[in-house]
N, C-alpha and C positions, 0 to 999 in steps of 0.2 A: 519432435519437440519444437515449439515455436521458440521466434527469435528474443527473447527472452534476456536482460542482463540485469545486474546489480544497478541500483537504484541508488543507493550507497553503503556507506558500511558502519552505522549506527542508525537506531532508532530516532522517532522524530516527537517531540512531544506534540499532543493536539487538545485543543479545549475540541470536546465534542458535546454539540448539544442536544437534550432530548427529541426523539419525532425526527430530525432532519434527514435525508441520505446524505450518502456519502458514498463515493466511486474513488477505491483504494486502486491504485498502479497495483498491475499486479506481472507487468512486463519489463518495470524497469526505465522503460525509455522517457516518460512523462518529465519534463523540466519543473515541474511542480511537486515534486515528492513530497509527502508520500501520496498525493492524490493526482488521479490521471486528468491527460491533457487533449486525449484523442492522440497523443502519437501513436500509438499499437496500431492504429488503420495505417500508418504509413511506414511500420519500420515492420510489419507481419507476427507484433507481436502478441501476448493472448490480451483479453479484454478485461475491463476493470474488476472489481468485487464491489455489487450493492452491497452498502450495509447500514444499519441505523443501528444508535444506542437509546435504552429503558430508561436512562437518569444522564443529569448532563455532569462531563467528568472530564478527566482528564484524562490521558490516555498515549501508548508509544506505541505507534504503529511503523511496523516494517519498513524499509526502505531495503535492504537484500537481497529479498524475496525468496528466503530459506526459509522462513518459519513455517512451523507446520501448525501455527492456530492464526492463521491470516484474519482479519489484518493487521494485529497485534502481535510484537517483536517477542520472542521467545527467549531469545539470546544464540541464535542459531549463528549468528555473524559470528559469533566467536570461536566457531568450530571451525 
């Protein structure tokens, strides 16, 4: 497993907008939660998640990194 931690321990809200990417942390270490920062290159952890959204919305993306519908929070924090 790579080095991998909690990001933190609630969701985050995000205005996300049509067409854009977006590079979800998906290690934890990025100071910019829920979006990475390039730290995984320097703490060996795994690398971001592209993703774009169809309509622009709002949206609670992980910070955990437990959920299992990445990049949106599940509620796996509360397990």
């Amino acid at each position: 497993m790579k080095n991998n931690i909690r990001g933190g321990d609630a969701p985050i809200a995000c205005q996300l907008e049509i067409d854009k990417n977006y590079a979800w942390c998906s290690c934890g270490h990025s100071k910019d939660q829920p979006f990475c920062n390039g730290n995984h290159k320097k703490t060996g952890g795994s690398p971001p998640i592209i993703f774009c959204v169809e309509e622009t919305k709002e949206a609670y993306l992980c910070t955990c990194k437990q959920t299992n519908n990445p990049p949106y929070c599940d509620g796996s924090h509360n397990n």
